[in-house]
N, C-alpha and C positions, 0 to 999 in steps of 0.2 A: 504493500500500500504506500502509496506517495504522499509523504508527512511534511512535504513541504511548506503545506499551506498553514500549519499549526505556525510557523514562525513570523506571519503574517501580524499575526494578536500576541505575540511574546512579547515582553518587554523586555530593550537588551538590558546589559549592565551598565553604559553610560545612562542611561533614560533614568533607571533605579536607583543610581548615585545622585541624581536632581532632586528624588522625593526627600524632602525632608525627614525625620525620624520623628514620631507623633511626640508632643512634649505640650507643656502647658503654655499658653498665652496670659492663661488667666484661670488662678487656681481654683477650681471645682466647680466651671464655668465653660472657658473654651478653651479648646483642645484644635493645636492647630493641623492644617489639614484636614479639618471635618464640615458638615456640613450640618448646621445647628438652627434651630426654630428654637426660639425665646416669647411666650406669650405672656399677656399679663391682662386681667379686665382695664376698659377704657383708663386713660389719666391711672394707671397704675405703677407710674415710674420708669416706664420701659425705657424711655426716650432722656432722659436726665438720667438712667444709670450708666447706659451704653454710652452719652457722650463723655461721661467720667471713665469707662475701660476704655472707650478710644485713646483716650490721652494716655493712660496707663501703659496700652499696649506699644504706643507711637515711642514711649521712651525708649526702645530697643530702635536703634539708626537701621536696622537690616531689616526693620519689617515699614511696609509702604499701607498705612491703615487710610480706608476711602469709605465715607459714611454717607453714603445716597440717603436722603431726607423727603420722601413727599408726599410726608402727613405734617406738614409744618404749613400753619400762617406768617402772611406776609410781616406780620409786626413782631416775632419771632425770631426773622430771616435772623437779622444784626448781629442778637445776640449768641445767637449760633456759631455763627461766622465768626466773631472773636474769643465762643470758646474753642472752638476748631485753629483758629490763629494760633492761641495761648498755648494749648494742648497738642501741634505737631501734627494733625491728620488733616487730611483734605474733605471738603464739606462738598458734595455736588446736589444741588436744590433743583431738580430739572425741571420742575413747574413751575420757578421763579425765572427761568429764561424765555423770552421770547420764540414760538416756533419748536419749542419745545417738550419732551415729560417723558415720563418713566419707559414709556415703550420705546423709546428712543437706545435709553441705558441698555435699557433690555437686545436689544439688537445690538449693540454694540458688545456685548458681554459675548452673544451668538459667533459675531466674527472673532474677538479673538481665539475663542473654545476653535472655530474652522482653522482659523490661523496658525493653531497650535502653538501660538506664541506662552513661553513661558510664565508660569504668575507667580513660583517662587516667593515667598516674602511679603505678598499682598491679603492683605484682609478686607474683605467687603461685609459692612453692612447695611442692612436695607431695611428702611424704616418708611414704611410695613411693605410686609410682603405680599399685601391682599392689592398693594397700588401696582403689581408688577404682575397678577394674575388674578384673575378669578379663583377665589379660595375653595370653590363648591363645584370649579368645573374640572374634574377628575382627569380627562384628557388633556388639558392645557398646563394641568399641573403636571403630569407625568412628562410635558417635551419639557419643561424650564427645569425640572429639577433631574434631568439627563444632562439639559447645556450646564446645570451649575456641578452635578456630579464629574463630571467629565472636566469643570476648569481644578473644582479638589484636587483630583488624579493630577495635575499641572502642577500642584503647589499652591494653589489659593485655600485661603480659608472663607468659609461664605457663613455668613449669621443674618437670618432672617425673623425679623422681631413680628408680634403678631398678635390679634388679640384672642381673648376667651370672649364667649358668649355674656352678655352684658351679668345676666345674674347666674349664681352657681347651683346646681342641682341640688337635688331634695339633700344629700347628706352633706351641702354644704362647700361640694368641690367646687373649681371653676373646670370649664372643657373648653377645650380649642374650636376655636370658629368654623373652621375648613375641614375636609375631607381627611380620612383617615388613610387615605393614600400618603398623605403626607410624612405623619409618623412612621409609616410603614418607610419611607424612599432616605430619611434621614438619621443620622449619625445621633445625634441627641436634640430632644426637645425637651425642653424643661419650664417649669413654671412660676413666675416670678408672684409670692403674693400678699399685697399690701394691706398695711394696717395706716390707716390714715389718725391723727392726734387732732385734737382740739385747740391747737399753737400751729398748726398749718404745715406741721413736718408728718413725714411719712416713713415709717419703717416697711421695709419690703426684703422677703423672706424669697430661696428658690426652694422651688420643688421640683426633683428631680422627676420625670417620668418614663423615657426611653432614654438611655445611657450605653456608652461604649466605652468603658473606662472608671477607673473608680473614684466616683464623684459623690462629695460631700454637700450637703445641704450648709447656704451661707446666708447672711444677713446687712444690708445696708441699710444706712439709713440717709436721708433726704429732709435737712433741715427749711426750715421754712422760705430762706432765699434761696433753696434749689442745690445747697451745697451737700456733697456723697461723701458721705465716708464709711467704708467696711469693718461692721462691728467684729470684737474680735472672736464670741462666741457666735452661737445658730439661736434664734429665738421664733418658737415655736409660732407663728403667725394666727393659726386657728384655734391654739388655747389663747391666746393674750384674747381675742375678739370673746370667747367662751367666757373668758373672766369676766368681761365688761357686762358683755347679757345676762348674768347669771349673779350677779354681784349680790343683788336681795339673798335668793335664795341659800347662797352658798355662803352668808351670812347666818343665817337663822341655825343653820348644821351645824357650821361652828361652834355659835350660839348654844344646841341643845348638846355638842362633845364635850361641852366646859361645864356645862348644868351636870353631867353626868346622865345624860340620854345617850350613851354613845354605842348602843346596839340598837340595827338597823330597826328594827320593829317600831323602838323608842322615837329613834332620828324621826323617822315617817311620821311617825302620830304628831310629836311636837313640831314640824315642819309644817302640814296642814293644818291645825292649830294659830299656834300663831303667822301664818303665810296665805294658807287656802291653797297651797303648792299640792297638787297630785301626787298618790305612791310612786307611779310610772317616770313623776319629774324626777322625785327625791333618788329612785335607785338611779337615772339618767346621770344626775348633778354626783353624786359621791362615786360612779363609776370614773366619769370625764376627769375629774381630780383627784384621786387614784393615783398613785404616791407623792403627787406634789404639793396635796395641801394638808391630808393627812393618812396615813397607814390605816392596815388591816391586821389583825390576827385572829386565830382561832382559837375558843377558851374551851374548859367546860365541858362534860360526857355527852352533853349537845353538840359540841363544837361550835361556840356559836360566836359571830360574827363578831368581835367590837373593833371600835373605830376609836383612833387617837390622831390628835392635830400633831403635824410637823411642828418642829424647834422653829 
């Protein structure tokens, strides 16, 4: 049999020597060489964290980082533009050029992928990836995410930010907008999910979801003039919200573990009592905080339940 044609699709050994070796851009985030979808619900930080890793990543002179922008208003543009000055990456706004927009980019990304021109060292992000395709049309996503796969294989890195559905399902998740083709075609997509403050700053948590790599859940936060910085632990985004809704009742528990109500039976009755809280709430509330607010052990030829507050 003539195996000739296998050498066709081989990659030689100079070609192999170009890929770079997978290493981190940005730790337990982006991994370069991969092809990365980042969502977050509406105004959930996406757009102010990533222009803080652009700068981040821009501090290495051998990577070339290019943040296409065109979910941004006009009155916006400026201050983009001088963080992108400050921070070392290139800002392209192609709806703010005449004659111009994102399908434009888009075709241009197509010819260099034909070009086979090298992208080595280049990072693109694209802010949002729903202005570069239709998120729900399964076939337009599967040719753009072949041209982005195929510039990866070159040496680029591609991060494509995105949103979730405006509210999160019945048990409180958020879910990605678009087609499940997508997570299927990419490297990692992960979840970015914010906790908005009453002084106008936002912490914002990822959630990891589809990973290639071993990746840690991180924390930033987003002070009220817009300024990021990476807290140095992981802070749980869906209990800190759980704490605020739940504050009454997980009061009163408290309340009835210090009275010395501190078997569930007890919990429950002095909880409805003084609350009007449901059995169904009360076991809900003392499962959710569940060794953070206080412990469990088992006493007693019953075995029975008691509850002690955390130090």
């Amino acid at each position: 049999m003539d195996d000739d044609w296998e050498r066709e699709f081989m990659m030689t050994q100079e070609e192999l020597d170009e890929i770079a070796d997978p290493s981190w851009l940005y730790r337990d985030l982006i991994i370069q060489g991969h092809v990365i979808v980042i969502v977050a619900p509406p105004n959930g930080g996406k757009t102010t964290i990533f222009e803080y890793i652009a700068a981040q990543i821009a501090r290495d002179i051998t990577k070339r980082v290019i943040y296409i922008n065109a979910d941004i208003s006009g009155p916006d543009m400026k201050r983009s533009y001088n963080k992108a000055i400050n921070g070392g990456y290139s800002l392209l706004t192609p709806d703010g050029k005449v004659g111009k927009s994102m399908d434009d980019v888009v075709k241009k990304l197509m010819d260099f992928n034909d070009e086979g021109e090298n992208q080595a060292g280049r990072i693109y992000i694209f802010d949002t990836y729903k202005k570069m395709v239709n998120v729900i049309n399964k076939t337009k996503n599967k040719i753009l995410l072949k041209v982005l796969r195929s510039l990866s294989t070159k040496g680029a890195t591609i991060i494509l930010l995105g949103h979730t559905n405006k509210y999160p399902d019945s048990e409180g998740n958020y879910v990605y907008e678009g087609t499940g083709d997508v997570r299927a075609d990419v490297d990692e997509l992960i979840y970015l999910i914010p906790l908005k403050k009453d002084d106008g700053s936002m912490v914002v948590s990822t959630k990891p979801d589809k990973i290639r790599g071993d990746f840690k859940p991180i924390t930033f936060n987003i002070s009220p003039d817009r300024m990021v910085t990476q807290e140095d632990g992981f802070v749980d985004i869906n209990y800190e919200k759980s704490l605020i809704e739940n504050q009454e009742i997980a009061s009163i528990i408290k309340m009835a573990i210090v009275m010395g109500h501190n078997h569930q039976a007890s919990i429950i009755g002095f909880s409805k009592k003084e609350g009007g809280f449901s059995k169904r709430k009360v076991l809900d509330i003392l499962k959710t905080f569940t060794p953070r607010m206080w412990t469990t052990k088992n006493i007693g030829e019953n075995n029975k339940l008691i509850y002690e507050l955390r130090d």
